[in-house]
C-alpha positions as CSV (number, residue, x, y, z in Angstrom):
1,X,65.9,151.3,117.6
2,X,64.7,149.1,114.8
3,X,62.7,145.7,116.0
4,X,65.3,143.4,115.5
5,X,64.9,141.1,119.0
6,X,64.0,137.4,118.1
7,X,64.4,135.9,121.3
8,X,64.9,135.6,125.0
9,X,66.5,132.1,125.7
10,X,67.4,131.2,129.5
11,X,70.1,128.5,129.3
12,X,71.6,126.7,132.9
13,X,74.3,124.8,134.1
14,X,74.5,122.6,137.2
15,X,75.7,119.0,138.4
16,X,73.8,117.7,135.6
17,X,75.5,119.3,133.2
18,X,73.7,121.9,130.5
19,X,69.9,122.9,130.1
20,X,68.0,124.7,127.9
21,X,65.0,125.6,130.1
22,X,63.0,128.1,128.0
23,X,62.8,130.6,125.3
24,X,59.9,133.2,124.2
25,X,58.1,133.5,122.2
26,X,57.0,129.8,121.2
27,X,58.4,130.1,117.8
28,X,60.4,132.8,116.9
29,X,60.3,134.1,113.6
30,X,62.6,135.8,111.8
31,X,61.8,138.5,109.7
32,X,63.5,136.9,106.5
33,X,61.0,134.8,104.8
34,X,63.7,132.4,103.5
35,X,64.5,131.5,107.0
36,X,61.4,129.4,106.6
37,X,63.2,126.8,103.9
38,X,66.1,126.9,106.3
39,X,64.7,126.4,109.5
40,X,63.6,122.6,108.1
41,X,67.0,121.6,106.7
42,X,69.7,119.7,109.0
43,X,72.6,121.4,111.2
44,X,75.1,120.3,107.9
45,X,73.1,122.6,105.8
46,X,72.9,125.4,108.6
47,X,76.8,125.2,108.6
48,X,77.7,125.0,104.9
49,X,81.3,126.1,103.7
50,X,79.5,129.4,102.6
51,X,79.0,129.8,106.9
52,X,82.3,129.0,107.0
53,X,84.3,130.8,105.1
54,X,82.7,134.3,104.9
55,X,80.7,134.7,108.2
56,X,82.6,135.9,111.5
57,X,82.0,134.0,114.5
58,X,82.8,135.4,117.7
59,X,83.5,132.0,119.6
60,X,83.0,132.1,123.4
61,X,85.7,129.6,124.5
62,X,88.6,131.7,124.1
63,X,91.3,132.6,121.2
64,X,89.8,131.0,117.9
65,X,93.5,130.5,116.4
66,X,93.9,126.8,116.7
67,X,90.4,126.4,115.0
68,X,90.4,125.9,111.3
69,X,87.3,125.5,109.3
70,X,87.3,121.7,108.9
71,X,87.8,121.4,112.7
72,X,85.1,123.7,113.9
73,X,82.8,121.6,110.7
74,X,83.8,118.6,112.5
75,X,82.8,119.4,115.8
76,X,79.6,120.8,114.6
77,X,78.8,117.3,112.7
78,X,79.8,115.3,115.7
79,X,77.6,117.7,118.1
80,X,74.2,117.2,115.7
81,X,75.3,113.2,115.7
82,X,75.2,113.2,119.0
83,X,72.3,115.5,119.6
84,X,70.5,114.3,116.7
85,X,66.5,113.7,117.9
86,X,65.3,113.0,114.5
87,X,66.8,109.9,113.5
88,X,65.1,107.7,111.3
89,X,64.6,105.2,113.8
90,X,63.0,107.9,116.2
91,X,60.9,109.2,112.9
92,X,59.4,105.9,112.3
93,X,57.7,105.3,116.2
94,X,56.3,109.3,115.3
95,X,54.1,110.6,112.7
96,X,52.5,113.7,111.4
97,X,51.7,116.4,113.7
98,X,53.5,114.6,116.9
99,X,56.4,114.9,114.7
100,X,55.8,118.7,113.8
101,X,55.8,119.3,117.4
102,X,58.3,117.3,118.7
103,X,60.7,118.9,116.6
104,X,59.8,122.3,117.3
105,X,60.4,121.7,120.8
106,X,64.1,120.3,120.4
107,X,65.0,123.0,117.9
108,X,65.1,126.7,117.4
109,X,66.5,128.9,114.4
110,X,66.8,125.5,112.9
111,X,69.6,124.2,115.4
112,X,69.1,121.7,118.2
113,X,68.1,123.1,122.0
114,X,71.3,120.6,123.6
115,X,73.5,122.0,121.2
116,X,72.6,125.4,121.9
117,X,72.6,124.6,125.9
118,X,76.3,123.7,125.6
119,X,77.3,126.7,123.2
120,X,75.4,129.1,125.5
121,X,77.4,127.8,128.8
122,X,81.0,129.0,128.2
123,X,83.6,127.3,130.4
124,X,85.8,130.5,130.6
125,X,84.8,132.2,134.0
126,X,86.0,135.5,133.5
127,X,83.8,136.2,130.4
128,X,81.7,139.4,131.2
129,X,79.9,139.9,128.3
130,X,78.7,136.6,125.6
131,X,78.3,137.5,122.0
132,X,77.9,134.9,119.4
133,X,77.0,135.6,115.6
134,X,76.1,133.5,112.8
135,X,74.7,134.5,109.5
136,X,72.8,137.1,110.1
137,X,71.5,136.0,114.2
138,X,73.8,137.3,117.1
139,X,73.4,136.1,120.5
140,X,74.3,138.4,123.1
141,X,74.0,137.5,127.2
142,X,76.0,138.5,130.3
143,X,76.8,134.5,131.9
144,X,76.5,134.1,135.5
145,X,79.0,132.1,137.2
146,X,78.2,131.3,140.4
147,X,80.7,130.3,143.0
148,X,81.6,128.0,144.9
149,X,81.2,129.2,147.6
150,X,77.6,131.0,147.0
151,X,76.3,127.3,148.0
152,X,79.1,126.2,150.6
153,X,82.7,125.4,150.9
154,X,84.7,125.5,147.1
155,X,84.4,121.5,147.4
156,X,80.7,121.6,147.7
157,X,79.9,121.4,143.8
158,X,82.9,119.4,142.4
159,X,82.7,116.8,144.9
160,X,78.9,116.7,144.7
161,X,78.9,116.4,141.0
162,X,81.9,113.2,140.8
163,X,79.2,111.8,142.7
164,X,76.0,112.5,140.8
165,X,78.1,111.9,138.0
166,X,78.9,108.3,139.0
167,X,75.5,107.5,140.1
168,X,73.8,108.6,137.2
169,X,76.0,106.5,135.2
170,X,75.3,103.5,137.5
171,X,71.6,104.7,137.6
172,X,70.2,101.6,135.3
173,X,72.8,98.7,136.4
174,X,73.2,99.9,140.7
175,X,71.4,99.4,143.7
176,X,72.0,102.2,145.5
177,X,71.2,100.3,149.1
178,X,73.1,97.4,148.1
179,X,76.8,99.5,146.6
180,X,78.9,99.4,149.4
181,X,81.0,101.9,148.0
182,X,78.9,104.3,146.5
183,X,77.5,104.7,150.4
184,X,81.0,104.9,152.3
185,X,81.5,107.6,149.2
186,X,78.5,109.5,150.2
187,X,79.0,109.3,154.1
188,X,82.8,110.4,153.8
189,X,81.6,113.6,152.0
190,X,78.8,114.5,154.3
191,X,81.3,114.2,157.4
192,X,83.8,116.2,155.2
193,X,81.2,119.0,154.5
194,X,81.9,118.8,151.1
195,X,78.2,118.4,150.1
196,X,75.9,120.2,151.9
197,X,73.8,116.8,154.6
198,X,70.3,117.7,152.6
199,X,71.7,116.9,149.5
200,X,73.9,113.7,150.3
201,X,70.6,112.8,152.4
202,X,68.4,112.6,149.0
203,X,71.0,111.2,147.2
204,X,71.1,108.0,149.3
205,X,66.9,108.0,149.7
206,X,66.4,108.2,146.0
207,X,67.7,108.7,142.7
208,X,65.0,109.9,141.6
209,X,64.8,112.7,144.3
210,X,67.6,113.6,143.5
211,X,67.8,114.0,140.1
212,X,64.9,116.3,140.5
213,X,66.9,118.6,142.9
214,X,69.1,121.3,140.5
215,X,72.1,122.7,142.2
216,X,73.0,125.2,139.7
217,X,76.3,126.4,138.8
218,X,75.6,128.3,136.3
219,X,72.9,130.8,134.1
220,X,72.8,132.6,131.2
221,X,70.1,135.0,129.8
222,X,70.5,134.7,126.0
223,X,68.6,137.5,123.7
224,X,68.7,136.6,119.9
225,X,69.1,139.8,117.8
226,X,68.7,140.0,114.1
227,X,69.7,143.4,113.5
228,X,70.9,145.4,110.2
229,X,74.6,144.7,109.5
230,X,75.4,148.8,110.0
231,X,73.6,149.0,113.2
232,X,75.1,145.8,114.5
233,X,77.2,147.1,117.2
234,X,75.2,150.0,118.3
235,X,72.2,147.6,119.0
236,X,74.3,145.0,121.0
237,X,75.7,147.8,122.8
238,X,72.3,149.1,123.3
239,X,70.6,145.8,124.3
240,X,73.3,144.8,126.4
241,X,74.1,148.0,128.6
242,X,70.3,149.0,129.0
243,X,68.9,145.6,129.4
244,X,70.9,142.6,129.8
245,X,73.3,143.8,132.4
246,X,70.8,145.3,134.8
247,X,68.0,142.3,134.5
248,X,70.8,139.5,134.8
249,X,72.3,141.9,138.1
250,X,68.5,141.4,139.3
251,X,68.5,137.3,138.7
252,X,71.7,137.0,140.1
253,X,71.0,138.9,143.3
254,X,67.5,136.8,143.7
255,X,70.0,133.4,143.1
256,X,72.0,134.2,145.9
257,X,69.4,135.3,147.9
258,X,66.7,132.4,147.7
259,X,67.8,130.4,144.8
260,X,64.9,132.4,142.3
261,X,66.4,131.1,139.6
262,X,67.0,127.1,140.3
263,X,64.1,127.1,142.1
264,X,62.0,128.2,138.7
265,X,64.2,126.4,136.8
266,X,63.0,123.2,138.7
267,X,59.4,124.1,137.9
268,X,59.8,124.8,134.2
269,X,61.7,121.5,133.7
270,X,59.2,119.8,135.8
271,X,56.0,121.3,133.5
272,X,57.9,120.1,130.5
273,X,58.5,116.8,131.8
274,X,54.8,116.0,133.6
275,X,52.5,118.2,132.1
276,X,51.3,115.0,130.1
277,X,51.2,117.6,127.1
278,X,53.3,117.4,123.7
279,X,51.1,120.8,122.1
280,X,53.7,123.4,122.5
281,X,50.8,126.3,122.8
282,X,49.6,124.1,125.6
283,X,52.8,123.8,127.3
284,X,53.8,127.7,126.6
285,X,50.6,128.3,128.3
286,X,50.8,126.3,131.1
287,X,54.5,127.2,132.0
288,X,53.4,131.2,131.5
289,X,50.7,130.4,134.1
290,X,53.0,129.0,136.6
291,X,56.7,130.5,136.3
292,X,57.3,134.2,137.2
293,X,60.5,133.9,135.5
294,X,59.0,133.2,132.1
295,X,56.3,136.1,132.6
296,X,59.4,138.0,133.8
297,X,60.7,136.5,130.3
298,X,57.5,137.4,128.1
299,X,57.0,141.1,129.6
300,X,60.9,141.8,128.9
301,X,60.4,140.5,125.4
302,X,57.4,142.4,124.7
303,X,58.5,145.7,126.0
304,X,61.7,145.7,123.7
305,X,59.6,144.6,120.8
306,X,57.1,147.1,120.8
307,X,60.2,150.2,121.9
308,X,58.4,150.8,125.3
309,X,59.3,150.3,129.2
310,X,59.6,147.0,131.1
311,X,58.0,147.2,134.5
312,X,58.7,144.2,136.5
313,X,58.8,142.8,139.7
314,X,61.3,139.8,139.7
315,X,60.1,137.3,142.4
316,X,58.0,140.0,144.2
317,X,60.9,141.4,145.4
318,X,62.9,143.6,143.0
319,X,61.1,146.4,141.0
320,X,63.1,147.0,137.8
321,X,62.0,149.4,135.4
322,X,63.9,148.6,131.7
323,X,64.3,150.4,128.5
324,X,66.5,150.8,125.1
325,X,66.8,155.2,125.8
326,X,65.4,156.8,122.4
327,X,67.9,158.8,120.5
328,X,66.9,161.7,120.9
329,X,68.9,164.8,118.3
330,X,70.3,167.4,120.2
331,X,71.4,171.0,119.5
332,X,74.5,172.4,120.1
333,X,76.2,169.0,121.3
334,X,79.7,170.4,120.8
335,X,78.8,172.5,124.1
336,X,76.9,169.3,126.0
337,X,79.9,168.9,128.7
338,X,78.3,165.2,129.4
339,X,79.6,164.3,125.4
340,X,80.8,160.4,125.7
341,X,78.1,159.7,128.7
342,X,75.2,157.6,128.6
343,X,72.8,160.4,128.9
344,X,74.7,162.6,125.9
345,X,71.9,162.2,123.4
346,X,69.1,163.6,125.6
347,X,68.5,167.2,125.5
348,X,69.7,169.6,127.7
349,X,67.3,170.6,130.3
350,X,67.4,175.0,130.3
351,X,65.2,176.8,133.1
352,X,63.4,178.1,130.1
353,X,62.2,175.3,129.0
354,X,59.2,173.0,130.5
355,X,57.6,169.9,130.7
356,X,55.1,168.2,128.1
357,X,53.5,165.1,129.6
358,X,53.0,162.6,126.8
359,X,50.3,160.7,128.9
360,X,47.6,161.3,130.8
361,X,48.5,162.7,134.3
362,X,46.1,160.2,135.8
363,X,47.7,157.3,134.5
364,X,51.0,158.5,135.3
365,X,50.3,158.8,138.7
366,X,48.2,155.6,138.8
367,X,51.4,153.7,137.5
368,X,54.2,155.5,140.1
369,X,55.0,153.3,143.0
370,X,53.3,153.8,146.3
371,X,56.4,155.5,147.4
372,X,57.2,157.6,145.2
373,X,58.8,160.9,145.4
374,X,55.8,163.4,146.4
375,X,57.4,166.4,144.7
376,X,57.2,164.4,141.7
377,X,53.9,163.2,142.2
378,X,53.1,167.3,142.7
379,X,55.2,167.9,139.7
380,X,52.9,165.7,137.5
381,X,49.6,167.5,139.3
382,X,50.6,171.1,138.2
383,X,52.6,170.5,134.9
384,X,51.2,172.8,132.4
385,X,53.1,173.4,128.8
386,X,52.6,177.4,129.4
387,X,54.6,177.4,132.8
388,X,58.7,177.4,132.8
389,X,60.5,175.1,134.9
390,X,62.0,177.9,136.7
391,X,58.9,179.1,137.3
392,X,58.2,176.2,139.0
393,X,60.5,176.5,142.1
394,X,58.7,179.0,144.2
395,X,55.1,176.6,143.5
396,X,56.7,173.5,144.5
397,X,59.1,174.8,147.0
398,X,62.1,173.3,145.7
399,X,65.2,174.3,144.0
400,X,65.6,174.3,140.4
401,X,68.6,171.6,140.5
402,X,65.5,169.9,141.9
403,X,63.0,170.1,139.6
404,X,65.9,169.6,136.6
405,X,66.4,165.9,138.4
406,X,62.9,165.1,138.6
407,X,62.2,166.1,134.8
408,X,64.8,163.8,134.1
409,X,63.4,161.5,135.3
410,X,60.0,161.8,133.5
411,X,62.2,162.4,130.2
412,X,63.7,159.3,130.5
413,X,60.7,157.1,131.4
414,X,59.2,158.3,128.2
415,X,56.5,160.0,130.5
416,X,57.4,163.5,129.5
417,X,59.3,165.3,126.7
418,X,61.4,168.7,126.4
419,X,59.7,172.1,124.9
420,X,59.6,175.4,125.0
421,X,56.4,177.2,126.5
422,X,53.8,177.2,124.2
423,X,53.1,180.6,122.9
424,X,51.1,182.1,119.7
425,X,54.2,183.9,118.8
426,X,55.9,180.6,118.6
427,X,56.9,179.5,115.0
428,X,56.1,176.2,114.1
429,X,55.8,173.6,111.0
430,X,54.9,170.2,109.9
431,X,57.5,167.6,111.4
432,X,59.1,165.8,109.1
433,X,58.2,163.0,110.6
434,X,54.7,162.9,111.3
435,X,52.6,160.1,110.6
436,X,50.3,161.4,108.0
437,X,48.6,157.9,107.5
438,X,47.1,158.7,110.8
439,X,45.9,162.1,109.5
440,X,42.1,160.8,109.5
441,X,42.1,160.0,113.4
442,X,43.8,163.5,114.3
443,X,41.3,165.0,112.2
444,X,38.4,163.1,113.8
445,X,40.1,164.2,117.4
446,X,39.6,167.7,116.3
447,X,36.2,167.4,115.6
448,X,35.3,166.5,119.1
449,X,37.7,168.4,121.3
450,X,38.3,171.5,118.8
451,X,35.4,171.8,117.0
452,X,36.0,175.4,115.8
453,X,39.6,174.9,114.3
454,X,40.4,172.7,111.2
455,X,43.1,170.8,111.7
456,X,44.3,170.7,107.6
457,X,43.8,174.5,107.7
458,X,46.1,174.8,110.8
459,X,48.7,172.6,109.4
460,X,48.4,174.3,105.5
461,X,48.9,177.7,107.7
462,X,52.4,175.6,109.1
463,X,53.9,175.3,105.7
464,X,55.4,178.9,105.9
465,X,56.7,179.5,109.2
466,X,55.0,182.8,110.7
467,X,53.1,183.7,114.2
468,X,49.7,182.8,114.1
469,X,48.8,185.6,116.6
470,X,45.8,187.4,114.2
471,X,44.1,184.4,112.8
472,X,43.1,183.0,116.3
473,X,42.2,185.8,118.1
474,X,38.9,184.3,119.1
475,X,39.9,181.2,119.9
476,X,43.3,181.6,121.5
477,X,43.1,178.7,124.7
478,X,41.3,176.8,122.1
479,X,44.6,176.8,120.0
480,X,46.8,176.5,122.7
481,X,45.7,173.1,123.5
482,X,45.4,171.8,119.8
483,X,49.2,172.9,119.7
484,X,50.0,170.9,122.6
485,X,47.7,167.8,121.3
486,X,49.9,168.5,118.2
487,X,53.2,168.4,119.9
488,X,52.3,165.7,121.7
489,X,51.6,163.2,118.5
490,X,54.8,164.8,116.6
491,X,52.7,166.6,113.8
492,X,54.6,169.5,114.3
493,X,58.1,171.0,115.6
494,X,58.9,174.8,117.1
495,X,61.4,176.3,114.7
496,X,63.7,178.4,116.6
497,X,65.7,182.2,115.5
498,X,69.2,182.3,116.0
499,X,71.5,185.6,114.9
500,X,74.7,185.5,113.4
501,X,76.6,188.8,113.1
502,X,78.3,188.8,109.6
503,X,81.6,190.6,109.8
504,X,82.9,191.8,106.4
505,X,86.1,189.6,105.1
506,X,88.8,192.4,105.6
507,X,88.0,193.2,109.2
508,X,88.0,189.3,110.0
509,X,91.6,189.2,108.5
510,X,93.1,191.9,110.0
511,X,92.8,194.6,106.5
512,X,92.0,197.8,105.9
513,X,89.3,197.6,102.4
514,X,92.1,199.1,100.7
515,X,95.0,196.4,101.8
516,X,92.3,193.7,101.2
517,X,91.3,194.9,97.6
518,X,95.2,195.0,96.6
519,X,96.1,191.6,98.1
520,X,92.9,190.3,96.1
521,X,94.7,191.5,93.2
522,X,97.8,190.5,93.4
523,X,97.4,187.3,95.1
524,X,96.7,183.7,94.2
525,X,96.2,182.8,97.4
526,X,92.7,181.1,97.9
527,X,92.8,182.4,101.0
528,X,91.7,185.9,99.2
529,X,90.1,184.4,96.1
530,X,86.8,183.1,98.9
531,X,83.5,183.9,96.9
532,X,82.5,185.5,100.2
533,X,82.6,189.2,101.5
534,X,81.6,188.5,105.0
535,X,82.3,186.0,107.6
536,X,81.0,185.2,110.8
537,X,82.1,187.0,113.9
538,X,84.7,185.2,116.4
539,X,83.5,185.1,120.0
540,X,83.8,188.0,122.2
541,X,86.9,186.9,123.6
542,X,88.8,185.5,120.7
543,X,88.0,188.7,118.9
544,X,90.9,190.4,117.4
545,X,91.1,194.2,117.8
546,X,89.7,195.4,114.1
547,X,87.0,192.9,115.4
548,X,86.5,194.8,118.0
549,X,86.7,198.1,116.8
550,X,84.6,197.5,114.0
551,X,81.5,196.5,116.7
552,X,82.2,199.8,118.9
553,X,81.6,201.9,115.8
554,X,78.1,200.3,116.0
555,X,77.4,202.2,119.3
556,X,80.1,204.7,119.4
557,X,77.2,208.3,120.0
558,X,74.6,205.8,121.2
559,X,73.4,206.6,125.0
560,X,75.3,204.4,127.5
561,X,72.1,202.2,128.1
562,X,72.3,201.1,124.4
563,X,76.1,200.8,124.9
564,X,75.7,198.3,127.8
565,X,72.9,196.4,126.5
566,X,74.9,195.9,123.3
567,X,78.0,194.8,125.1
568,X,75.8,192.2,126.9
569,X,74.1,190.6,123.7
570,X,76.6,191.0,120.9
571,X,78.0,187.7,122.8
572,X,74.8,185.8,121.8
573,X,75.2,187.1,117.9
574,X,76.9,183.8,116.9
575,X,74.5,181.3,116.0
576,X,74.3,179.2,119.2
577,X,71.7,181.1,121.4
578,X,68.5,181.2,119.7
579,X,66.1,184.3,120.8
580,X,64.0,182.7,123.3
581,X,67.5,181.5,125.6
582,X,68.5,185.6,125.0
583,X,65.1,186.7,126.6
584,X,65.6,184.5,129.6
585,X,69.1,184.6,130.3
586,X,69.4,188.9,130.2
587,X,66.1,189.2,131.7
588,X,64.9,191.0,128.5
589,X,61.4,192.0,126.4
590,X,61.6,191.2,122.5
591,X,61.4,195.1,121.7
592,X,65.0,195.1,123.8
593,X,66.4,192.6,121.8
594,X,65.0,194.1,118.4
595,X,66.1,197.9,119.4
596,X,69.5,196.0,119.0
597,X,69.4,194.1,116.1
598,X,68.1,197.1,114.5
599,X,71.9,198.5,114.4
600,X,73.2,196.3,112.0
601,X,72.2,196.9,108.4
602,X,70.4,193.4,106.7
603,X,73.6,192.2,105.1
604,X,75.6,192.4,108.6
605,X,72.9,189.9,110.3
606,X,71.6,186.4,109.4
607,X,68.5,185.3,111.6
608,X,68.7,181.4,110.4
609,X,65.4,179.2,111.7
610,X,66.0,175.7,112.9
């Protein structure tokens, strides 16, 4: 996945009304370095006709049909007026850095934090999944509406905020002891139960108290995404099925439980307010020091950024482990029957193939929780990349299904990776991808692990694909292991031999040579007029009867042990098994598999590498 997170934002709603409590990192930047000019020009700039006319925003408060452009303009102009913190008036009583920093704590991608509080707190309550863009940002959360009923009766928060509502409006111009109706108000609701007696108690004691108790209705885990325009939608879908959904589920559960989130949103708001600090590194600091939410923030954010897994414990209670899956290129996908499911771009797991850790076995072991699964922890012990997985069962005492689940789940922590046993008949070659920047630290590796093998030798001897079985004789184990250091770092890949029988054209059409050569000369059809003679063979049983017949002559005075071993692999001879899947699924040596091959002449086989 390319980089293309900004930021984490955590936006909240309660009887107050909206909050932005916190976003990471301190400043976000964005990759374009003309964001910089824009960032420092005013929300009317941000939101020029240009915006309007040719961006799409995906507006969160329902059909966007009775919005026109000079509407939506207007409400954007009244918003900054309203929300405008750097007035003239305000700029006068501030100067230099003060300024800098008060302004980069009220504003982010160049647009006001209470704008973006009230944008991020959609009022339609059956909105599963929030997507926002403008320009070239997109804003994608999963809002958490809380009911009710999660805090009390369905009264509980609408009655409770009328009255917060009322007193905070009185809060400069009311005695609270002395308004005679404000108290009958507040008594009336505690008898009903339609405010829970703690909170109508601090109301009355203090206003102040109060205002520092959160009741909240409402949260919303924003991530900020700048991604290419083609890869859009796959990234959204990506970030939000992977990552959003599962770490809001875990906030939401804690918020029901113990109140994890108001509680931290308290404490965040509080640091902001009375950490007697206006140095945003300062404050950053302090609010990472004391809020397992924002660490919880920060670790999220940094895992996704640097395309590795999230392990977090959210409020010492909940162990999540998050990632965005790798794509990972599969073979043969027109025969995966999991095609359309999450899963459908990882390989499939064969009992052929085994188990390459990409870490140290140490460290994965030092990193698995203390109850983890002890097969797997025996799995990770033994692994070795010359052992099959279904070699496997009988060592471990388990069943194969088994030891398939627990690779998975290596695989998919990015712990381990799919290959075939390592072998010095193996063909392999340069990857295509390998990072030849970092050729001088392989090299220097080399040196000190394999001192008698040269890696640019090994890799020269990889540019034509053949068995290296002479040249390292004396230093086979050796080799093994800088084949699996190399597999490992993704210097090189295995190519694979796959057979295709080639049937000549008449037979695959139905013709005798003789029909076939006079319908080629007579007909206009480009059916006939193909510039090739041979085609490949249909499957066993789709195989018409010339087909058919044409493959018996093959074998027809052959003993019947060649006869039935024919029969048994002339199914394989279609491009889809490569040799190594043949040789395990029939139980067979190479020389088997080669006494048949050697049947058909060269131009009535392919073997393709891949």
């Amino acid at each position: 996945m390319v980089n293309s997170l900004l930021a984490i934002l955590l936006v909240i709603n309660s009887s107050r009304g909206s909050h932005f409590v916190f976003h990471y990192p301190k400043v976000p930047q964005r990759r374009d370095e003309i964001e910089q000019v824009r960032r420092e020009s005013d929300l009317d700039e941000e939101f020029g006709d240009d915006l309007l006319e040719n961006d799409v925003i995906t507006w969160p408060y329902g059909p966007t049909e009775d919005f026109d452009n000079r509407s939506f303009r207007s409400r954007l102009e009244e918003d900054n007026e309203e929300y405008d913190f750097n007035s003239k008036k305000q700029a006068n009583n501030n100067t230099g850095n003060d300024e800098i920093e008060r302004n980069e704590m009220s504003q982010l991608f160049g647009f006001e934090t209470r704008l973006l509080a009230d944008i991020f707190c959609p009022r339609h309550k059956g909105l599963a999944k929030f997507q926002l863009s403008i320009d070239d940002l997109t804003f994608v959360g999963q809002p958490v509406f809380l009911k009710t009923a999660d805090t009390n009766k369905r009264g509980t928060y609408s009655g409770d905020r009328d009255l917060r509502k009322k007193i905070d409006d009185n809060d400069n111009s009311t005695d609270l002891d002395n308004n005679e109706e404000l108290q009958e108000q507040l008594s009336d609701a505690q008898n009903e139960e339609q405010i829970p007696p703690s909170v109508a108690s601090d109301i009355t004691s203090s206003t102040h108290s109060m205002q520092q108790h959160l009741h909240v209705t409402f949260f919303h885990l924003v991530f900020v995404l700048e991604p290419p325009e083609l890869e859009l939608c796959r990234q959204v879908d990506d970030i939000y099925n992977n990552i959003i959904t599962k770490l809001t589920a875990a906030l939401r559960y804690e918020q029901l439980r113990c109140d994890y989130v108001g509680k931290e949103t308290e404490l965040i708001l509080s640091l902001r307010e009375n950490s007697g600090t206006s140095n945003l590194d300062e404050l950053m600091e302090i609010t990472l020091e004391k809020s397992s939410l924002a660490r919880t923030i920060r670790k999220v954010y940094d895992a996704i950024s640097n395309d590795c897994v999230a392990h977090i414990l959210i409020n010492d209670y909940i162990d999540l482990s998050l990632q965005i899956p790798p794509l990972v290129p599969t073979i043969n996908t027109h025969d995966n029957d999991i095609i359309g499911h999450e899963y459908a771009h990882y390989p499939v797991i064969a009992p052929y193939h085994t188990l390459l850790l990409l870490e140290d076995p140490e460290e994965i072991l030092k990193n698995m929780p203390l109850d983890a699964n002890p097969t797997l922890v025996q799995l990770v012990q033994i692994l070795t990349p010359t052992q099959r997985l279904a070699d496997l069962c009988t060592v471990l005492d388990c069943s194969l299904a088994q030891i398939f689940r627990l690779a998975a789940h290596l695989i998919y922590w990015r712990k381990a990776k799919i290959i075939d046993v390592i072998g010095v008949r193996n063909l392999y070659v340069v990857s295509p991808t390998a990072d030849m920047n970092s050729l001088p630290t392989y090299i220097e590796y080399f040196k000190q692990h394999f001192p008698a093998l040269d890696l640019v030798k090994i890799l020269d001897s990889f540019s034509v694909p053949k068995p290296q079985v002479n040249s390292i004789k004396e230093h086979r184990t050796m080799y093994l292991e800088a084949i699996t250091y190399l597999l490992r770092n993704d210097l090189v890949v295995q190519l694979h031999a796959y057979i295709l029988v080639m049937v000549p054209r008449y037979i695959k059409m139905g013709f005798t040579q003789a029909e076939y050569e006079e319908k080629l000369r007579n007909s206009g059809d480009s059916e006939f007029n193909s510039s090739y003679d041979t085609a490949i063979i249909s499957p066993v049983e789709k195989a018409s009867d010339s087909e058919r017949d044409w493959l018996n002559n093959f074998v027809a005075n052959h003993p019947k042990e060649t006869v039935s071993l024919f029969e048994r692999l002339i199914k394989y001879f279609n491009g889809k098994h490569h040799v190594d899947e043949i040789l395990f699924r029939e139980s067979l040596k190479p020389r088997d598999l080669s006494k048949i091959i050697t049947l058909f002449s060269k131009d009535q086989y392919i073997i393709v590498l891949c």
